[in-house]
N, C-alpha and C positions, 0 to 999 in steps of 0.2 A: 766282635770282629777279630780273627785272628792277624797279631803281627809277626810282618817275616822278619826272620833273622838268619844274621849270615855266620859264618865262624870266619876266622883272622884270617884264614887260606884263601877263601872265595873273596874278603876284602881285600887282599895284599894284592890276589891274580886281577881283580877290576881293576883296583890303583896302580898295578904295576910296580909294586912295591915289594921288600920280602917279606918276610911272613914275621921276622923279627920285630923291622919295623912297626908293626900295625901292631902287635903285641907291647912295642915297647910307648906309642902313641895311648894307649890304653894306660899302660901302667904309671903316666904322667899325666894321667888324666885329659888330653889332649879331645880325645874323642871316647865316648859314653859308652859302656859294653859292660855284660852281665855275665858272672863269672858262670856257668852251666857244670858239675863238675872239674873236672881241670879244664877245661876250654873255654872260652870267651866267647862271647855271640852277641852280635851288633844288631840294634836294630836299623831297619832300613830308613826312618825318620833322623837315626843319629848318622848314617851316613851321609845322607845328603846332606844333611848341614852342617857337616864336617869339611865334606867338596863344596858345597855352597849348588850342588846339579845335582837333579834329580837320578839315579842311579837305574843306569838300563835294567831293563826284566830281563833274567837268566833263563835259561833252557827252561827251565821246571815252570816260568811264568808265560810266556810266549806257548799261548794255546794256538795251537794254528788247528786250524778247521779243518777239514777234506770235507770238499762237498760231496754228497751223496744224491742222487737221483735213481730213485728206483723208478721201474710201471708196475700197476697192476692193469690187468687186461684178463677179458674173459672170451674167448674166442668160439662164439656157437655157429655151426655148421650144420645143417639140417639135408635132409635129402642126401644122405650119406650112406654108401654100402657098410657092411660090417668088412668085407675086405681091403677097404679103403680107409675106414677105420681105424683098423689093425696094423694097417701100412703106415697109415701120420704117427699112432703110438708106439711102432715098434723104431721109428728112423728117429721119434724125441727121446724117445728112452733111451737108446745108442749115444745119441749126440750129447746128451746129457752126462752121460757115463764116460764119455773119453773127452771131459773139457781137460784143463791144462792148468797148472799151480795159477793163480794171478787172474784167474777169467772172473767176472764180477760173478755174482750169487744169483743163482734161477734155482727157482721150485715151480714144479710143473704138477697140477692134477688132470687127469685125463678122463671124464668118465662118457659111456656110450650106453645111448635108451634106443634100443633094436627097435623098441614099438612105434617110437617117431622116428626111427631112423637118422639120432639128432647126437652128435660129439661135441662135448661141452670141454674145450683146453681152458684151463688156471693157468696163467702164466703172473709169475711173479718175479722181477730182475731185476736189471741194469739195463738202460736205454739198449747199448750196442746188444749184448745179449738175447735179450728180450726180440730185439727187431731181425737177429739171427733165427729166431725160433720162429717170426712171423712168415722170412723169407722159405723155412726149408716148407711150414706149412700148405704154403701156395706152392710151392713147388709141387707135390701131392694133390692138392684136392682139386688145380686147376689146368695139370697137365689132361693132354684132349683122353679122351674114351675108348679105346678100340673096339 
């Protein structure tokens, strides 16, 4: 198991102390540190029992998560003209192409078998995304007939 170690800057900045200080704690053997080069590096066990408290997680330990929710969806449509067809792929292709920095991630495959007359969408996203692509769909395949 790897143990973390701090240097005298990052102990002085938690204790609130100067950087002298924490050096000169060291150097009276106050508190336990390993000389690295010219610099000193504390472990995080001799810290705390230095403070006698456990010593908060820094930036670099504080894993903060982002949740992620993708869909996968397969979108088959049968009884489909090839002009209608050609209409749902060319308005996802567009859409797809003018998203914006920060829009979640979609991949789309689109493929059409003339001889079932049948449009198979891949949609791959982000919930919101994903359910934009569901909307423009029906938009297309369920507006009336003339």
């Amino acid at each position: 198991m790897r143990q973390e170690l701090f240097t005298a800057d990052e102990v002085a900045e938690r204790l609130g102390l100067h950087v002298r200080t924490v050096r000169n704690y060291v150097r009276d053997g106050r508190l336990n540190a390993v000389r690295i080069g010219k610099q000193y590096r504390i472990a995080r066990a001799e810290l705390e029992s230095f403070t006698g408290q456990p010593a908060e997680p820094t930036v670099r330990e504080a894993v903060t998560r982002h949740r992620h929710v993708g869909v996968s969806s397969i979108v088959d449509i049968d009884a489909i003209s090839p002009e209608t067809a050609s209409r749902v792929s060319t308005l996802l292709t567009t859409a797809t192409a003018h998203r914006r920095e920060g829009d979640e991630q979609l991949h789309l495959e689109m493929i059409y078998d003339e001889q079932r007359a049948r449009l198979k969408i891949v949609v791959l996203g982000g919930l919101t995304t994903s359910a934009d692509i569901f909307g423009l769909i029906s938009a297309v395949i369920e507006e009336p007939q003339a």
